[in-house]
Backbone as ProteinMPNN parsed JSONL, in Angstrom:
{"seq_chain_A": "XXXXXXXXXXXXXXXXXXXXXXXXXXXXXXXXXXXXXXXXXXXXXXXXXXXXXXXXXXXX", "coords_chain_A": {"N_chain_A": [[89.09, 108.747, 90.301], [91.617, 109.746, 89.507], [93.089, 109.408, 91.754], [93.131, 106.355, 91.891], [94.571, 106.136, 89.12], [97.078, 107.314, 89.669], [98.062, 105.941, 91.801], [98.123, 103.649, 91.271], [99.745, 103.643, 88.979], [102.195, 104.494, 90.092], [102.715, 102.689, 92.313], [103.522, 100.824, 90.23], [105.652, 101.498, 88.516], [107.396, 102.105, 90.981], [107.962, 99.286, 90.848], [108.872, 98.732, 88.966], [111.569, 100.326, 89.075], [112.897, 98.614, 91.077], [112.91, 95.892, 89.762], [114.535, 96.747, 87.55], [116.533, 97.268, 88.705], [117.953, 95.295, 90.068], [118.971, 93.793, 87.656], [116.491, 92.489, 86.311], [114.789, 92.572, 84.218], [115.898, 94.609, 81.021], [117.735, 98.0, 80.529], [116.074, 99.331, 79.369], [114.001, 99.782, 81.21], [114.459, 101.756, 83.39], [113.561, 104.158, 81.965], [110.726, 103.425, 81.612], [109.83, 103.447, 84.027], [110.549, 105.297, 85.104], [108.755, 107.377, 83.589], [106.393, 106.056, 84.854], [106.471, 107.013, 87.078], [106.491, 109.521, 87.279], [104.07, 110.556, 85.977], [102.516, 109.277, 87.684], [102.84, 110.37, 90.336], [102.053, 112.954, 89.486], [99.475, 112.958, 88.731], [98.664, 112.116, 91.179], [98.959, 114.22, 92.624], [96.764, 115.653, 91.24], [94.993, 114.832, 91.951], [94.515, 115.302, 94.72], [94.492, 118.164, 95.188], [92.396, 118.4, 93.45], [92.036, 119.255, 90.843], [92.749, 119.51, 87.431], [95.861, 119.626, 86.093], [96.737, 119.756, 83.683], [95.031, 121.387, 82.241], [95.543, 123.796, 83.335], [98.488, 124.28, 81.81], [97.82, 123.226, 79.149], [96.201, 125.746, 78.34], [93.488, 125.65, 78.426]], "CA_chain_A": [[89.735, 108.067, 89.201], [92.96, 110.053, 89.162], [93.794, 108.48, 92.794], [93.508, 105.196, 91.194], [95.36, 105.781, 88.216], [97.943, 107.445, 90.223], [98.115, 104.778, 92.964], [98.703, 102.309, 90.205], [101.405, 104.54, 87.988], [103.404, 104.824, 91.33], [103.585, 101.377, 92.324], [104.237, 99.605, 88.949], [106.868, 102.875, 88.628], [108.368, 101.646, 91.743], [107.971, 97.881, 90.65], [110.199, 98.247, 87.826], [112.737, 100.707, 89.615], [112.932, 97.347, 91.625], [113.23, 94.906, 88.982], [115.566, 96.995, 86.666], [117.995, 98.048, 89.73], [118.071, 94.197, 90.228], [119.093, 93.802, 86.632], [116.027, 91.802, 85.73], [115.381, 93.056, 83.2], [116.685, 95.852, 80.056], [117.524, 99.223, 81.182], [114.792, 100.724, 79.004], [113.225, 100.076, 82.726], [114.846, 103.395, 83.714], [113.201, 105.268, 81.138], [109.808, 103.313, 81.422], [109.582, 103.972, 85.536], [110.254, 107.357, 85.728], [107.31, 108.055, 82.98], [105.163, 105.543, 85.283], [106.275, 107.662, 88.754], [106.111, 111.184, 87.004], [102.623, 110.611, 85.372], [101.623, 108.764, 89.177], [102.636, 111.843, 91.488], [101.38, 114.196, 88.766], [98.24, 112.03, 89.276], [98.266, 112.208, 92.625], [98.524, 115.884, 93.113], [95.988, 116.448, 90.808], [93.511, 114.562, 92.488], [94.828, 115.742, 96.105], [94.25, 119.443, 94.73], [90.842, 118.41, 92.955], [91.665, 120.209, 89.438], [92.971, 118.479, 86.33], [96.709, 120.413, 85.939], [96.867, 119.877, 82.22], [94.007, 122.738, 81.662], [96.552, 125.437, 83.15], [98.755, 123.747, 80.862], [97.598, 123.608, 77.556], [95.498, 126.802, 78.241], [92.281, 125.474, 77.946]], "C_chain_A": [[91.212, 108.463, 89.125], [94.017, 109.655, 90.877], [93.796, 107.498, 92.693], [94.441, 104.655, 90.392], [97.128, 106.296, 88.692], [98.801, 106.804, 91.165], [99.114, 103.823, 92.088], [100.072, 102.591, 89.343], [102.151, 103.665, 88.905], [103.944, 103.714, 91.498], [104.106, 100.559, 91.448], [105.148, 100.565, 88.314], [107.854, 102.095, 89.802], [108.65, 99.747, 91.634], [109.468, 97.844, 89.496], [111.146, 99.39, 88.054], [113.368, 99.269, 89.946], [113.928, 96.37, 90.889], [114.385, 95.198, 87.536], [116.891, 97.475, 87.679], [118.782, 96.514, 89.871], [118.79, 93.044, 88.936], [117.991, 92.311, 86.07], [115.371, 91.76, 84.599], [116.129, 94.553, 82.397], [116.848, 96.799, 80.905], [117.157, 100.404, 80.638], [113.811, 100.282, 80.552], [113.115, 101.117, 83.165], [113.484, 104.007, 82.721], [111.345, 105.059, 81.551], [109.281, 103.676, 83.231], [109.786, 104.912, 85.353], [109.458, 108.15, 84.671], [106.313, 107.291, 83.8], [105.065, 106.78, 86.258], [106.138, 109.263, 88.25], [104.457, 111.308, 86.703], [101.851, 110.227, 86.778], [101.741, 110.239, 89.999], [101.693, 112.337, 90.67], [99.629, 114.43, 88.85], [97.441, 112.298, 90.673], [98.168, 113.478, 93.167], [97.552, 116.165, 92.501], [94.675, 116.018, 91.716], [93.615, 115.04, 94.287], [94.469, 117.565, 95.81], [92.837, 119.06, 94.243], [90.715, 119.016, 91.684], [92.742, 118.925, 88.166], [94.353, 119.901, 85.891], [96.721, 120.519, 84.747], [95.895, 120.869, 81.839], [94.877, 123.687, 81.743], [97.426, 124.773, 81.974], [98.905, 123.994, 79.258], [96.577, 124.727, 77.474], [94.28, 126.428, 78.161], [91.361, 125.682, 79.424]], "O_chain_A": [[92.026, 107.632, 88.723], [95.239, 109.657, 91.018], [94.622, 107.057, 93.492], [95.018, 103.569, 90.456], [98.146, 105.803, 88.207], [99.999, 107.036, 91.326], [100.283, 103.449, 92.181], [101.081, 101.909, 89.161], [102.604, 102.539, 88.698], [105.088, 103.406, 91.165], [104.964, 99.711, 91.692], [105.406, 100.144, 87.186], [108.925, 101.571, 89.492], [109.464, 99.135, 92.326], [110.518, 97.214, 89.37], [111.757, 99.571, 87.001], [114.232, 98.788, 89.213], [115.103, 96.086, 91.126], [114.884, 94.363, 86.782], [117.972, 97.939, 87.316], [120.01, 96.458, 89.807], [119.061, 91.859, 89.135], [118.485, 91.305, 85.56], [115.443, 90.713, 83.956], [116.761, 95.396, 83.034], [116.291, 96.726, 82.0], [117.396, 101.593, 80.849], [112.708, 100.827, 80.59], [112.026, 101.634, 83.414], [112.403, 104.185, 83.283], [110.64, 106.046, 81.759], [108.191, 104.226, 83.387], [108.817, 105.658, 85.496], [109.415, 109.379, 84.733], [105.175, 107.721, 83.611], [104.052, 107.47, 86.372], [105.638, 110.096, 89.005], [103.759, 112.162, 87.251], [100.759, 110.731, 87.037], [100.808, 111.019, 90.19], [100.511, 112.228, 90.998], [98.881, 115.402, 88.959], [96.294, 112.543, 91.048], [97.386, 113.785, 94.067], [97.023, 117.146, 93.023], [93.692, 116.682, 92.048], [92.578, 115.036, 94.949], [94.07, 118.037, 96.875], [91.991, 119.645, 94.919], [89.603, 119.339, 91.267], [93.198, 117.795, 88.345], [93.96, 120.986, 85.462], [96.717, 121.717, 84.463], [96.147, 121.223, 80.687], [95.179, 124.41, 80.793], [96.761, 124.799, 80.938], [99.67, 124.607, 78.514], [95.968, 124.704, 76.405], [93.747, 127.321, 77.502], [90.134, 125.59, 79.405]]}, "name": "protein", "num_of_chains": 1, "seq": "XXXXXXXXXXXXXXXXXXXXXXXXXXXXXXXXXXXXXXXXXXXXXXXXXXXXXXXXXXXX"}
């Protein structure tokens, strides 16, 4: 599941790098891609590691 949801971040992260570099649209794009592509890697390492990083994290 978290190579899915990471998969998906990443590319609709790099979709609207794309489409806001292109000025199609606003450039709350910026802001909204680089929370898709941070939350996708973050995603993607966790499930490439096999642990859920937010436990070290918030201590739990």
């Amino acid at each position: 599941m978290r190579l899915y949801f990471g998969s998906f971040a990443t590319l609709i992260g790099l979709f609207l790098v794309a489409i806001t570099y292109l000025n199609i649209i606003e450039p709350w794009g910026w802001i909204a891609s680089s929370i898709l592509l941070v939350a996708g890697f973050g995603s993607l390492l966790a499930a490439s590691y096999g642990v859920c990083m937010l436990r070290s994290v918030l201590g739990r």
